[in-house]
N, C-alpha and C positions, 0 to 999 in steps of 0.2 A: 407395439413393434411392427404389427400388420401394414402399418400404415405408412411404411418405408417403402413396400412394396410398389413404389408408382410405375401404375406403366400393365402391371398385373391386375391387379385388385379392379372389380368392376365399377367401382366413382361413385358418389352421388346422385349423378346426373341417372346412371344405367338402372332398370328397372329388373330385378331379383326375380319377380313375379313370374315373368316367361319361361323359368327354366324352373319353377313351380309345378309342383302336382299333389293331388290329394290322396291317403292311401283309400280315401273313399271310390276315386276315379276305377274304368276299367281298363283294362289295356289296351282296347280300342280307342280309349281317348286318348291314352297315353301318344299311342301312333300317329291320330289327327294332330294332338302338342308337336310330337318331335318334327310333322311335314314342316311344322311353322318356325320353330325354333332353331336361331341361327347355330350355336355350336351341337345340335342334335344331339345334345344330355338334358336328363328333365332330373330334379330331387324331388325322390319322394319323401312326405311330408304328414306327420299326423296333425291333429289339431289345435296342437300344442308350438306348431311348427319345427319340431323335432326332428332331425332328420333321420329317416327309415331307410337308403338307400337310393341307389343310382337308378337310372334307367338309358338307354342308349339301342339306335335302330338296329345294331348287333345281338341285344338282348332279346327283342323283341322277334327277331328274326329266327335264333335260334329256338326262341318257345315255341314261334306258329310251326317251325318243323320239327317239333318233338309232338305236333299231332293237338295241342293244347287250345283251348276257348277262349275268344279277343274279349268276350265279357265278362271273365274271371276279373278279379282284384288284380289290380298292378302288381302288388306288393307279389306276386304269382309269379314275374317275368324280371322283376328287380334284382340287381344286385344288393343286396343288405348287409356287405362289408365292405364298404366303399371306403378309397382313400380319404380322410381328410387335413385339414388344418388345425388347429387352436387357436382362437383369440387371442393377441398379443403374446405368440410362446412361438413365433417362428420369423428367421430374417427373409431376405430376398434371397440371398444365394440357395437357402433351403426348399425356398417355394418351387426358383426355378430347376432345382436338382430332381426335385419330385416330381416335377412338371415331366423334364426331360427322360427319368428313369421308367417312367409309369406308362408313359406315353399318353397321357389322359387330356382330354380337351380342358376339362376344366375340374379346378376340385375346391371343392365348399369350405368355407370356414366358419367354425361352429363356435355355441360362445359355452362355459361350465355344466350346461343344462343342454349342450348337444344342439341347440337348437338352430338356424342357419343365420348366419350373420352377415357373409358377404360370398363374393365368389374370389379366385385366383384363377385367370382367362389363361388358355397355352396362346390365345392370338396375341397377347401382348408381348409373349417370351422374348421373337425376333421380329421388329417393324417389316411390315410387309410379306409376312408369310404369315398364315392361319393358323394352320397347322403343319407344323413339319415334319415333313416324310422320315421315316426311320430306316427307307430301306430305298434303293433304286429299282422301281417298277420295268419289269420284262416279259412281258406275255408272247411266248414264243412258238404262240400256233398262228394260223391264218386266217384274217379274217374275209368272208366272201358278205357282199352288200348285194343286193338285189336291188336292179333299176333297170329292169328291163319292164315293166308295166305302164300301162296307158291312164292311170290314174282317172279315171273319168269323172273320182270324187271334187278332181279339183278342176271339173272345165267351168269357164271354158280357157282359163291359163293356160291348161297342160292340151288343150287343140294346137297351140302354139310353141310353148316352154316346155321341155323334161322336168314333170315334177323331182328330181334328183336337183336341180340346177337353180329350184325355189331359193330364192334371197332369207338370207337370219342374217342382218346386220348386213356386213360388207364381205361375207361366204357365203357360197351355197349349200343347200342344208346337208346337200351330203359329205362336202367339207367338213362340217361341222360333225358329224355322224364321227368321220376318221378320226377329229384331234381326238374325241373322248375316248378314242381308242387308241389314241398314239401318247394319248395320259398315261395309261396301264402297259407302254412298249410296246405294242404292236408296230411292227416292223412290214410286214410281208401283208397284203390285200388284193383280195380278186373283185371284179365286179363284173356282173353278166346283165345283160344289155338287149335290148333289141328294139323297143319304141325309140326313136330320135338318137338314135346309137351312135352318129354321127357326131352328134351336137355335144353329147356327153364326151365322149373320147377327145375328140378338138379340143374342150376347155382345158381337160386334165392336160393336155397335151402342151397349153399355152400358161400354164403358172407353176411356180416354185413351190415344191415339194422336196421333203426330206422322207421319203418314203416310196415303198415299191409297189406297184397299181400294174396289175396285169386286165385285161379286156377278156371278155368271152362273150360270144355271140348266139343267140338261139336264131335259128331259121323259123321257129313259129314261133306261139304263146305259150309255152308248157306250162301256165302256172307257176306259186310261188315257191314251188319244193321242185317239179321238174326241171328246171334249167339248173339243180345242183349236181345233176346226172352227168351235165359238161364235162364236171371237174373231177368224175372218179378214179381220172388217169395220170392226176396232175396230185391230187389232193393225197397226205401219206398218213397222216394219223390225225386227231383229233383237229375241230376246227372250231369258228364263229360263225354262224349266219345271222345275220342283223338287215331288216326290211331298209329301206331307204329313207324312209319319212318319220322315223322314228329316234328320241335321245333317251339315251340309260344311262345315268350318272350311279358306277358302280365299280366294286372294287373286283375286278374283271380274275384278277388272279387266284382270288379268296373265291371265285365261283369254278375255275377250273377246280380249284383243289377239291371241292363240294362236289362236282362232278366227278372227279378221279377216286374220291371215297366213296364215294358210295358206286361206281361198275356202273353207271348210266350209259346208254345207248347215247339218248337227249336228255337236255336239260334245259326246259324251259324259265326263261325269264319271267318272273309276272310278279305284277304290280298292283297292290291294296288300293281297291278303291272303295269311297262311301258315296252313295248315291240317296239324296233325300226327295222323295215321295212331294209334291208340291200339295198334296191334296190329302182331305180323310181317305183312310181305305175303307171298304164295308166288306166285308167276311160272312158269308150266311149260307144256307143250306136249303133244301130242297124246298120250296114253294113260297121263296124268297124270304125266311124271317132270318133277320138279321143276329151273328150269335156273337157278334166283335166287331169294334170300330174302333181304329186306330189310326190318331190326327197324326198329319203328315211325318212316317214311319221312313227311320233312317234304314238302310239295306248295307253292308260289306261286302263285297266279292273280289274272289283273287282273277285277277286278267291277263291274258298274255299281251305281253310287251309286243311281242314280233320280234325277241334275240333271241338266240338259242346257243348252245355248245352240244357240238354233235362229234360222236364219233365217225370214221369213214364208213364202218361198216352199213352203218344205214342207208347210204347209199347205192346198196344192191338192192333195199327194198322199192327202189325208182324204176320204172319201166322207161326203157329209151324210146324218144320220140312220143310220148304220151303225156298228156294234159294231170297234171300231180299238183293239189295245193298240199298244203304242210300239216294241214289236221289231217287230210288222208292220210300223209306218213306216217303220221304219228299214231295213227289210230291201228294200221298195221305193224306196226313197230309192237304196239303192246298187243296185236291180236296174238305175235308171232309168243309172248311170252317176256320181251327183253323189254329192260327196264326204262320209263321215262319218269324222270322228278323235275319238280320247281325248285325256284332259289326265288323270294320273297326281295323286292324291293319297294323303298316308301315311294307315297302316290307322286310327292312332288319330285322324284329321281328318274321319274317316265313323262317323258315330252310328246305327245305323238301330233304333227302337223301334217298329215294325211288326207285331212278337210278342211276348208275355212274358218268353219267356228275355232278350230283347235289350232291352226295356222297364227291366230288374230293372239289367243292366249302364249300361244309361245312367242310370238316376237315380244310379247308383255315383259314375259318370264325370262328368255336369255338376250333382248338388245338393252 
């Protein structure tokens, strides 16, 4: 009966594997899986190929802020009542009803023995859309973009070009920066200015936008937190701050809400990275003897993106006309007592072309 389902059901041709996991794996691997895998659900799988359970970067997000270990078992971070199907015991109409009721990217079909036999994709539900929105997205704070810096990481272009003005396909990257914000409704946008401030305001000034772009100006440098000092007159409750050279493919709403529960002052964006060791490490102690050697050793560390959602208030902790980067705020912020949290994004949903090596990888990753 499954096999009516054309259109849904992942083919022949499609390989099952990718959206594979072992309950032997940890959750950190699980995470490197989901950077790779396109509908970002992995099943988890005993050895038997049994199915044990879902996993999805929501899950996983939610475990690392309950405080929880990336090297725990998956099965730690899984959901282990996940929807599924049954082998010849369901039509197309049923699939795609549970498709549409559950809002699920994709849900497994298993055969008597539980075990996984195919998928039913939601990309197949409607041609031409992935995943379909359940709701109309409206993010109805403001966001402020910083590009007022001299980039010097990227001369000698930015001697000449507004790193803001940098090419990603046929936009400039701070173009780019806006749609992923104007994905989640973002309506209202400041941008504060001062290298090449000319050059920046003229382009905006010369193309078709469906959205509102206010300027501000610094008379000096103040760093990447001081020129937010401009806008403590302008700005009325809760905002965005997002660096200029930087993309966060994120559900921007589901992170105010995370902000708004939990009474955050800030809340920084950061993003899982793994960083592999090219080399043995050697480990030893006092008169060189060696107590541990370890061939080229993988590393995790959480990063900040350069997004933030901030409340106003933090912006009395800015001295006016004074040089403020955003870890001084920050680090004031929590000397003062008031609260700063992360919101966990996967490594491949942070783009940062800041500098050429990473410049070269994102024209890879979004032309």
């Amino acid at each position: 009966m499954e096999t009516a389902v054309s259109g849904l059901m992942m083919g022949e041709n499609m390989h099952i594997k990718e959206f594979l996991i072992s309950d032997a794996e940890s959750v950190k691997e699980a995470l490197k899986k989901l950077d790779r895998a396109s509908e970002k659900v992995l099943l988890v799988i005993d050895k038997k190929s049994a199915l044990l359970g879902t996993i999805t970067d929501g899950d996983i997000r939610r475990y690392i802020l309950s405080g929880k270990r990336l090297d725990a078992d998956v099965r730690k971070a899984c959901n282990e009542s996940p929807i599924t199907l049954r082998k010849g015991a369901f039509s197309p109409d049923e699939a795609r009803r549970l498709l549409v009721d559950s809002n699920a990217r994709l849900i497994p079909v298993v055969d008597s023995m539980h075990r996984v036999y195919d998928l039913v994709m939601r990309s197949g539900l409607i041609p031409g859309e992935d995943i379909p929105a359940d709701r109309s997205a409206c993010l109805d704070i403001p966001v402020v973009i910083m590009a007022g810096g001299k980039s010097t990481r990227m001369e000698p272009f930015s001697k000449i070009f507004p790193k803001p003005l940098i090419p990603i396909g046929d936009k400039a990257i701070v173009e780019v920066i806006i749609d992923e914000f104007r994905k989640n409704g973002a309506r209202e946008f400041y941008m504060t200015l001062n290298y090449k401030a000319d050059m920046i305001e003229s382009y905006f000034n010369h193309i078709d936008k469906d959205y509102e772009i206010n300027f501000v100006r610094e008379d000096d440098f103040y760093g990447t937190a001081g020129s937010l000092k401009l806008l403590e007159k302008t700005i009325e409750d809760t905002f965005i701050v997002s660096n200029c050279d930087i993309i966060v493919k994120a559900d921007f709403e589901e992170v105010l809400a995370f902000h708004r529960k939990e009474k955050a002052v800030i809340t920084i964006l950061s993003s899982i990275r793994h960083y592999k060791i090219p080399y043995g490490v050697v480990n030893f102690r006092k008169g060189g003897e060696v107590t541990l050697l370890t061939e080229k050793p993988e590393y995790t560390f959480t990063v900040n993106t350069g997004i933030y959602v901030m409340e106003k208030s933090a912006l009395r902790s800015i001295k006016k006309n004074k040089h403020t980067d955003m870890t001084d705020l920050i680090k004031v912020i929590m000397r003062a007592g008031k609260k700063v949290i992360m919101y966990p994004v996967n490594e491949n949903d942070y783009v940062d072309v800041g500098q050429w090596d990473e410049y070269k990888k994102a024209m890879e990753k979004l032309v």
